[in-house]
C-alpha positions as protocol buffer text, in pm:
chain_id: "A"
residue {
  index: 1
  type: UNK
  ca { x: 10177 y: 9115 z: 9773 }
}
residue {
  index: 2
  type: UNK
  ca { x: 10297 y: 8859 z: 10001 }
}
residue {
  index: 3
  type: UNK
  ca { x: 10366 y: 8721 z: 10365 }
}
residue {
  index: 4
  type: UNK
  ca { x: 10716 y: 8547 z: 10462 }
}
residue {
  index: 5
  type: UNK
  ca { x: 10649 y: 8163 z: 10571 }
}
residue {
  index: 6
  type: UNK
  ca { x: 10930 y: 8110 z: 10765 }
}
residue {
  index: 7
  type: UNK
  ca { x: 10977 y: 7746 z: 10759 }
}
residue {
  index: 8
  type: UNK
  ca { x: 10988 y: 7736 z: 10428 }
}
residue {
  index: 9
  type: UNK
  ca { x: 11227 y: 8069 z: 10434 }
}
residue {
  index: 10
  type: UNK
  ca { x: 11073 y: 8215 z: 10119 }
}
residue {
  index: 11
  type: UNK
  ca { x: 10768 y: 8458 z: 10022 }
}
residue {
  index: 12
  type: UNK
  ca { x: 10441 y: 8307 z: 9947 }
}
residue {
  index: 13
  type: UNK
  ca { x: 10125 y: 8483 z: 9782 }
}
residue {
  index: 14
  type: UNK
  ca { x: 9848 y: 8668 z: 10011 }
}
residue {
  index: 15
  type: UNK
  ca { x: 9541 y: 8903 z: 9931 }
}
residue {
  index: 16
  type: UNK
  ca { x: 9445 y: 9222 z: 10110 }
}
residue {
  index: 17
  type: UNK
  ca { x: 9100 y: 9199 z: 10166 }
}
residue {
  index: 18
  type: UNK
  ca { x: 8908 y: 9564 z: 10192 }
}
residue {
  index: 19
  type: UNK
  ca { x: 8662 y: 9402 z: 10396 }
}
residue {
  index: 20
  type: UNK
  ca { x: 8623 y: 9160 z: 10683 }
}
residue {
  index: 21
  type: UNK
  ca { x: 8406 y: 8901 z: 10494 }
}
residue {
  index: 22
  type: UNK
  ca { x: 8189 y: 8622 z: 10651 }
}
residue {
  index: 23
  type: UNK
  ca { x: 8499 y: 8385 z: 10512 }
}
residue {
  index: 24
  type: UNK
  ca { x: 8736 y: 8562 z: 10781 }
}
residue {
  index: 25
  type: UNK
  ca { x: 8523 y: 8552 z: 11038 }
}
residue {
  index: 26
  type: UNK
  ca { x: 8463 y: 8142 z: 10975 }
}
residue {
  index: 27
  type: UNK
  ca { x: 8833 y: 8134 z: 10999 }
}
residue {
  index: 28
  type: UNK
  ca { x: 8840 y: 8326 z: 11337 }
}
residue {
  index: 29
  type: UNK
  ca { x: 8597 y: 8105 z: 11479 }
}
residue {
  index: 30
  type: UNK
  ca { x: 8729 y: 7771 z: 11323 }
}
residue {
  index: 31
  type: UNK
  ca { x: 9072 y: 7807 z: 11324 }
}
residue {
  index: 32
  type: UNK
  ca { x: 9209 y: 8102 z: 11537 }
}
residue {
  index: 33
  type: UNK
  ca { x: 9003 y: 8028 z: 11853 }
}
residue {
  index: 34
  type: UNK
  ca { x: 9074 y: 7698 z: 11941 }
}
residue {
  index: 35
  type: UNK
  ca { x: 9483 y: 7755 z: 11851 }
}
residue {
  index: 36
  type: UNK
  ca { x: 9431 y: 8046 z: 12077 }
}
residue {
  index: 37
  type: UNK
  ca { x: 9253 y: 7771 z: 12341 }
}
residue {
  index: 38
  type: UNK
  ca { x: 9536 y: 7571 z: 12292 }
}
residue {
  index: 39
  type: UNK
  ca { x: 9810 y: 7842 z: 12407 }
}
residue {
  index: 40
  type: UNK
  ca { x: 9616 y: 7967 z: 12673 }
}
residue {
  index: 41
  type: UNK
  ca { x: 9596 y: 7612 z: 12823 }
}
residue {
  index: 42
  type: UNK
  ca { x: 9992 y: 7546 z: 12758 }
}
residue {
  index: 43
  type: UNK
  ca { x: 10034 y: 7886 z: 12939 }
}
residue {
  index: 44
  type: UNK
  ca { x: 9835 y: 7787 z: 13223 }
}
residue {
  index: 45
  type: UNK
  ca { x: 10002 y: 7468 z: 13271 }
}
residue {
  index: 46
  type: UNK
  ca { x: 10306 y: 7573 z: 13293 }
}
residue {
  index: 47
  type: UNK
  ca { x: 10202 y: 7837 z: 13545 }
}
residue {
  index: 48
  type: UNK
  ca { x: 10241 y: 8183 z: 13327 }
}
residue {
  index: 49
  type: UNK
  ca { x: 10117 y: 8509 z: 13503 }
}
residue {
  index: 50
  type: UNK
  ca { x: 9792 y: 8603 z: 13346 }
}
residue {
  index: 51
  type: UNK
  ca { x: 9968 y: 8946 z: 13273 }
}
residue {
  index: 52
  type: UNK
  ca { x: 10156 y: 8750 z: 13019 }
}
residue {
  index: 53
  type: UNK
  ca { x: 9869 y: 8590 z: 12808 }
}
residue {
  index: 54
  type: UNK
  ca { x: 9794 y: 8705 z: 12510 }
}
residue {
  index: 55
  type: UNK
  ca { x: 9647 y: 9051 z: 12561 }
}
residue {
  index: 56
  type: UNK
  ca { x: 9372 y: 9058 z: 12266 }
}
residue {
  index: 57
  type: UNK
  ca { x: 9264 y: 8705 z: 12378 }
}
residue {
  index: 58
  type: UNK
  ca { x: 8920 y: 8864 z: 12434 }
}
residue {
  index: 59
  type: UNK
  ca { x: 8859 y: 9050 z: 12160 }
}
residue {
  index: 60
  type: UNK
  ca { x: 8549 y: 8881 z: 11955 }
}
residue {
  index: 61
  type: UNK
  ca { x: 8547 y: 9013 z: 11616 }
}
residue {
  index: 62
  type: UNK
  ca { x: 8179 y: 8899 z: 11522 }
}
residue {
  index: 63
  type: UNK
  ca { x: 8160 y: 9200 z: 11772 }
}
residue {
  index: 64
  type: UNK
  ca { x: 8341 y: 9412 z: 11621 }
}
residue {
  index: 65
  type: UNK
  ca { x: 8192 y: 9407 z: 11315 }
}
residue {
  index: 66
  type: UNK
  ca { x: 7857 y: 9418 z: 11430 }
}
residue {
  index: 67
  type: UNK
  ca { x: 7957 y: 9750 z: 11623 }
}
residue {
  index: 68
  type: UNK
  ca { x: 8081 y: 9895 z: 11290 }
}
residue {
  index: 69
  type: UNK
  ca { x: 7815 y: 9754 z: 11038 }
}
residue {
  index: 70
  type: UNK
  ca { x: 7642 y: 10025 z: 10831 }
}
residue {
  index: 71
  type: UNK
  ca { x: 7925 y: 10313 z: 10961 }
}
residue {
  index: 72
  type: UNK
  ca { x: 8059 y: 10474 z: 10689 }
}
residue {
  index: 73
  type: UNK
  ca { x: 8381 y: 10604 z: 10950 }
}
residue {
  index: 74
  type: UNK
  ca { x: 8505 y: 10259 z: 10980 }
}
residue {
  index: 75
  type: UNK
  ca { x: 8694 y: 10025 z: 10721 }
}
residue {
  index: 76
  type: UNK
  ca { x: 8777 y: 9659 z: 10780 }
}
residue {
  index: 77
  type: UNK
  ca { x: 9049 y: 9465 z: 10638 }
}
residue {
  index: 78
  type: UNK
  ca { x: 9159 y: 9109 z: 10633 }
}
residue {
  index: 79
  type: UNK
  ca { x: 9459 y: 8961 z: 10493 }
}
residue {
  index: 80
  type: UNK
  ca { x: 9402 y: 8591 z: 10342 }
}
residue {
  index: 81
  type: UNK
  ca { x: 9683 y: 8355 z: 10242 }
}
residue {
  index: 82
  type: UNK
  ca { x: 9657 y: 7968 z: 10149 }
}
residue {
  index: 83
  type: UNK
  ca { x: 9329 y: 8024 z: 10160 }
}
residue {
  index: 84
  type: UNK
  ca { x: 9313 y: 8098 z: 10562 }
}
residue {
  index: 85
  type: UNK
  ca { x: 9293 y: 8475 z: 10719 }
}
residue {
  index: 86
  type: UNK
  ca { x: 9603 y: 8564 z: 10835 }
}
residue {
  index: 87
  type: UNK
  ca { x: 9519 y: 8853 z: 10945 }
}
residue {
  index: 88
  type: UNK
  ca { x: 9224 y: 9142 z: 11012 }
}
residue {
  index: 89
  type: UNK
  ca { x: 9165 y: 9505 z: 11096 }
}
residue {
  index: 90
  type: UNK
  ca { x: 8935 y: 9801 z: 11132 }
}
residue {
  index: 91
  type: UNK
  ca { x: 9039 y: 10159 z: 11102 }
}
residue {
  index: 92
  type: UNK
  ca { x: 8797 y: 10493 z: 11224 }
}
residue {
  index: 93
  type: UNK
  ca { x: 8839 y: 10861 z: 11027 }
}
residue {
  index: 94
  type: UNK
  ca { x: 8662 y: 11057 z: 11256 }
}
residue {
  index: 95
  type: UNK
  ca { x: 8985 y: 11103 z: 11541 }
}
residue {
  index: 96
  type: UNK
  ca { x: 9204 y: 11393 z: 11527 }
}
residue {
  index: 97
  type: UNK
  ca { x: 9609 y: 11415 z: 11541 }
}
residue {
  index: 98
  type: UNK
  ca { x: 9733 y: 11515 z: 11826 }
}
residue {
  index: 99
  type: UNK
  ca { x: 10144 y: 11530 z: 11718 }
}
residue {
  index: 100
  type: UNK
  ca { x: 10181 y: 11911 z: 11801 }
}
residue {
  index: 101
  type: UNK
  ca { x: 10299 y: 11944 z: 11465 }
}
residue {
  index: 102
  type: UNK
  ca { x: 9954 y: 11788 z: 11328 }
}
residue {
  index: 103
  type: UNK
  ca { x: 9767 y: 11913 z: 11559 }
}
residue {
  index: 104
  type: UNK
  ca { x: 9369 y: 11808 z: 11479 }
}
residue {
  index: 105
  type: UNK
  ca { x: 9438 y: 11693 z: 11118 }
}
residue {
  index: 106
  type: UNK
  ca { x: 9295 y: 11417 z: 11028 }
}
residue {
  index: 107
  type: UNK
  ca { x: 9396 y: 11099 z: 11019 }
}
residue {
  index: 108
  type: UNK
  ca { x: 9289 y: 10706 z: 11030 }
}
residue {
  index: 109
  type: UNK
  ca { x: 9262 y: 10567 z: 11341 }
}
residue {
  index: 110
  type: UNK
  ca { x: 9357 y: 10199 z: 11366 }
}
residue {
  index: 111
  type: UNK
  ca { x: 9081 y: 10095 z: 11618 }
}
residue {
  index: 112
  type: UNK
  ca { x: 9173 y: 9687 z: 11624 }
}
residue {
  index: 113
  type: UNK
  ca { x: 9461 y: 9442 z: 11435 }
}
residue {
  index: 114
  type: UNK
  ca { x: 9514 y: 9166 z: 11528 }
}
residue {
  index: 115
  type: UNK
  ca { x: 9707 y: 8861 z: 11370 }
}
residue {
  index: 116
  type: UNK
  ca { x: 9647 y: 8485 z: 11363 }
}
residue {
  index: 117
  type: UNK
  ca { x: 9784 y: 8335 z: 11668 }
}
residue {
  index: 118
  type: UNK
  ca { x: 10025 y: 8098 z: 11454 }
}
residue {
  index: 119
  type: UNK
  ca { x: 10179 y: 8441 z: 11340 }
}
residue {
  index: 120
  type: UNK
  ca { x: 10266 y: 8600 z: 11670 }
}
residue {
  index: 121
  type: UNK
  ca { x: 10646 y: 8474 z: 11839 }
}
residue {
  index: 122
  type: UNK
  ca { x: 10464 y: 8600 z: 12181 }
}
residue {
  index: 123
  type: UNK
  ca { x: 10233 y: 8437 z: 12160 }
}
residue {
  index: 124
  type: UNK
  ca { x: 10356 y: 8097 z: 12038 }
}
residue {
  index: 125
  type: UNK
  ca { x: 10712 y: 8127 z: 12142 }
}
residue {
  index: 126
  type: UNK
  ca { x: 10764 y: 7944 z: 11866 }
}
residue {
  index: 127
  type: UNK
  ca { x: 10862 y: 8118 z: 11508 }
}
residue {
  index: 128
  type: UNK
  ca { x: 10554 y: 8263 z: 11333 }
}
residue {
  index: 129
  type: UNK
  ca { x: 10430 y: 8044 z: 11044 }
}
residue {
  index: 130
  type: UNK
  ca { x: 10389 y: 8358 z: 10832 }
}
residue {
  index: 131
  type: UNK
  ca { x: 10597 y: 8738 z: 10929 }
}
residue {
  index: 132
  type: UNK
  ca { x: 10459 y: 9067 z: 10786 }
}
residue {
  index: 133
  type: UNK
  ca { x: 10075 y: 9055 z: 10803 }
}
residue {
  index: 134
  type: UNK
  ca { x: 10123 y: 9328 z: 11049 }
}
residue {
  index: 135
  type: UNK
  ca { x: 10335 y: 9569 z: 10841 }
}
residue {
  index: 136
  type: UNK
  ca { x: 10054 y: 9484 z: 10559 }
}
residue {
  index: 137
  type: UNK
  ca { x: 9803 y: 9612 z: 10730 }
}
residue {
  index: 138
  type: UNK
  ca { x: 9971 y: 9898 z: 10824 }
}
residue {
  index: 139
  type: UNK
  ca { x: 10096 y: 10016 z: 10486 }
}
residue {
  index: 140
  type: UNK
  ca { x: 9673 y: 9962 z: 10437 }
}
residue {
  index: 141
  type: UNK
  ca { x: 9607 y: 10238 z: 10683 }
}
residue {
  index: 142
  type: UNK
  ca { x: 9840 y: 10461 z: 10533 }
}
residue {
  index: 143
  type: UNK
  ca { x: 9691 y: 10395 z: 10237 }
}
residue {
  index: 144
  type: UNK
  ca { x: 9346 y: 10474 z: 10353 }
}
residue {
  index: 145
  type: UNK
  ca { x: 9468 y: 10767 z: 10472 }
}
residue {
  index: 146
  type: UNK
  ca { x: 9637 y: 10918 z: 10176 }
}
residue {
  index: 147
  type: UNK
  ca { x: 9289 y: 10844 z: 9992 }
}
residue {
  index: 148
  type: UNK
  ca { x: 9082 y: 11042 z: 10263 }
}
residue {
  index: 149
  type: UNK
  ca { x: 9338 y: 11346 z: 10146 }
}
residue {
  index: 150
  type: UNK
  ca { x: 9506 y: 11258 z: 10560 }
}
residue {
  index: 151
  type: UNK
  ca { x: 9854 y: 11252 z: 10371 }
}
residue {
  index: 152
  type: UNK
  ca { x: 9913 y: 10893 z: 10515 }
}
residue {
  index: 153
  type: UNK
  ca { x: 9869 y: 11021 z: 10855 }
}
residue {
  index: 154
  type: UNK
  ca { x: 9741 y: 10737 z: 11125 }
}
residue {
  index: 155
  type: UNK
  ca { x: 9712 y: 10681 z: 11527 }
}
residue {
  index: 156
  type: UNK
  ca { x: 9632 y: 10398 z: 11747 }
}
residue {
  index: 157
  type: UNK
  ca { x: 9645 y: 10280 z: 12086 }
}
residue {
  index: 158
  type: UNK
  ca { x: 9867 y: 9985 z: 12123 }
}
residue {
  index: 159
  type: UNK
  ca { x: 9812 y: 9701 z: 12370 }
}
residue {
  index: 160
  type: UNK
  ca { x: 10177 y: 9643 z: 12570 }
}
residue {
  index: 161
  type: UNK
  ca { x: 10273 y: 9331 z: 12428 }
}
residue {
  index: 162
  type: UNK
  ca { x: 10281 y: 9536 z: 12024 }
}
residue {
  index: 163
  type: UNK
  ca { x: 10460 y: 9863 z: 12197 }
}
residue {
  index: 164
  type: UNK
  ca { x: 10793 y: 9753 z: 12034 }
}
residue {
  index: 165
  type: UNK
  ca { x: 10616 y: 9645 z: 11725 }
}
residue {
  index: 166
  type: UNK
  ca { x: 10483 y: 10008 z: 11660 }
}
residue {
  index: 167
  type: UNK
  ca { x: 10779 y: 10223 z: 11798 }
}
residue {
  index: 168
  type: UNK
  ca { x: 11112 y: 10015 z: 11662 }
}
residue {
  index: 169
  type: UNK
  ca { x: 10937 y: 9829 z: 11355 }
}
residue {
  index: 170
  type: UNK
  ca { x: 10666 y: 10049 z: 11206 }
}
residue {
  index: 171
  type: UNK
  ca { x: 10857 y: 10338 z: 11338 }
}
residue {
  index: 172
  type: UNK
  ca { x: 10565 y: 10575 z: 11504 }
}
residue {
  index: 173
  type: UNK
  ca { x: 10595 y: 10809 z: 11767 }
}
residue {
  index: 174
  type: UNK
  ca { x: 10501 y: 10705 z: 12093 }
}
residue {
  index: 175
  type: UNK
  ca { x: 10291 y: 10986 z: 12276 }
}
residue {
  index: 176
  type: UNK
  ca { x: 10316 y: 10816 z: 12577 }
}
residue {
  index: 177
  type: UNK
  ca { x: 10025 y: 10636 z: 12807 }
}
residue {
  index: 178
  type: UNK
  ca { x: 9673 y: 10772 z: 12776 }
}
residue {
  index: 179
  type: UNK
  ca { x: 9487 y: 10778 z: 13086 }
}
residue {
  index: 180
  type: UNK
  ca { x: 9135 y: 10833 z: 12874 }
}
residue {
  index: 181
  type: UNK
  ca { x: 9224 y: 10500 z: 12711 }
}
residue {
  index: 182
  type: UNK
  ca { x: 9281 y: 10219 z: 12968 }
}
residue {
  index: 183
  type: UNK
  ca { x: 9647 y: 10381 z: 12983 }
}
residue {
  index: 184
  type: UNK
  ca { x: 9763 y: 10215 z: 12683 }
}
residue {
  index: 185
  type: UNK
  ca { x: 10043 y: 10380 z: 12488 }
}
residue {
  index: 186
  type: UNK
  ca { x: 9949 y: 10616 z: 12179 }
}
residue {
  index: 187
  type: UNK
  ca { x: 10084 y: 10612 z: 11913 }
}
residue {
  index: 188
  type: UNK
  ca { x: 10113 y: 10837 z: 11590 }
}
residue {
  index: 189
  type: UNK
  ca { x: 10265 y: 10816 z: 11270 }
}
residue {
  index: 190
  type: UNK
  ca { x: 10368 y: 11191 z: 11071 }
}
residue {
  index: 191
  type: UNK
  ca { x: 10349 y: 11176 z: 10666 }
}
residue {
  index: 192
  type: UNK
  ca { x: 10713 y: 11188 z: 10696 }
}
residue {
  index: 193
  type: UNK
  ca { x: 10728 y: 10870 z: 10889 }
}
residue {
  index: 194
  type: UNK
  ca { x: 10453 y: 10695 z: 10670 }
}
residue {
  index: 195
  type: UNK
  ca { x: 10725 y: 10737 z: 10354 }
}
residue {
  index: 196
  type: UNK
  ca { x: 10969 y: 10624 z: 10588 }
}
residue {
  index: 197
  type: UNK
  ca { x: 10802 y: 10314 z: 10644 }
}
residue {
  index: 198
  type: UNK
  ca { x: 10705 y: 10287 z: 10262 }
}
residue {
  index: 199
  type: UNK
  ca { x: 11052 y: 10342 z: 10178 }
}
residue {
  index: 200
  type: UNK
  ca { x: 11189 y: 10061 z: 10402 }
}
residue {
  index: 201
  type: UNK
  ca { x: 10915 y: 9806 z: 10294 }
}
residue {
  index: 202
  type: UNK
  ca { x: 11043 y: 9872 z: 9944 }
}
residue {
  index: 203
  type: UNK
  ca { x: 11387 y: 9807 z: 9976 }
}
residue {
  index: 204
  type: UNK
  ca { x: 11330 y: 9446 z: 10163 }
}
């Protein structure tokens, strides 16, 4: 398995992590946090709309995990590369499709991913040091989810900045805005659509 580095325009080594180990959460507090400092202070120098800051810039992931620790619905994930996490998500089995033609099957829930802030073009407007953590941790979930016996089924809300990410890239269908869930877009992937999106990963 690997990520792209893009400066160096060839694919380097990574691990998939089942876990979110104390290692990646060092790294989020050591590394990711102050780059994400960083942007947000270039952003508000130069006078960007808060609506246009990075929308997960909140999101604490010692919190996270403490929320999750001991729950046997939730899975974490990390992705770790030159020795630095790349990457990290957590995933729920307890929702329920709600595709009409999946109608309350099963399915993993992606409840948080999030990448390192050197990764993201919105974030840096810059190009990413390393492209397909994302799509990694995807293919995870659908993973998960064929294990659970879910047929690689999986849902998530998606904050607005990753809308495109999940409809044009991962290729899931977009259910529209939730108004249960701070209005953010749904979104669920078929089995159909998980091979799909298999299928293309293969072929890069």
């Amino acid at each position: 398995m690997g990520l792209f580095d893009v400066a160096g325009n060839r694919m380097v080594d990574a691990e998939l992590w089942d876990a979110i180990a104390e290692k990646n959460l060092a790294d989020w507090e050591a590394e990711w946090i102050p780059e994400l400092f960083k942007l947000l202070q270039a952003l508000n120098r130069k006078g960007v709309e808060r609506r246009f800051w990075p929308q997960s810039r909140h999101w604490d992931w010692r919190d996270k995990m403490k929320a999750i620790e001991g729950r046997l619905a939730n899975q974490s994930f990390s992705i770790v590369c030159q020795d630095m996490t790349q990457a990290m998500m957590t995933t729920d089995v307890t929702k329920r499709a709600q595709i009409a033609s999946q109608k309350n099957d099963h399915l993993v829930y992606v409840d948080f991913l999030e990448a390192a802030p050197w990764n993201r073009r919105e974030m840096t407007q810059m190009p990413p040091r390393f492209s397909g953590a994302g799509s990694i941790l995807i293919l995870a979930a659908i993973e998960q989810s064929k294990m659970e016996g879910f047929r690689g089924r999986i849902g998530l809300h998606s904050l607005p900045q990753a809308n495109d990410f999940y409809a044009n890239k991962v290729g899931m269908t977009d259910l529209g805005q939730d108004a249960a869930y701070q209005n953010l877009r749904y979104f669920e992937m078929t089995p159909e659509q998980a091979e799909a999106f298999i299928e293309k990963g293969r072929k890069k």
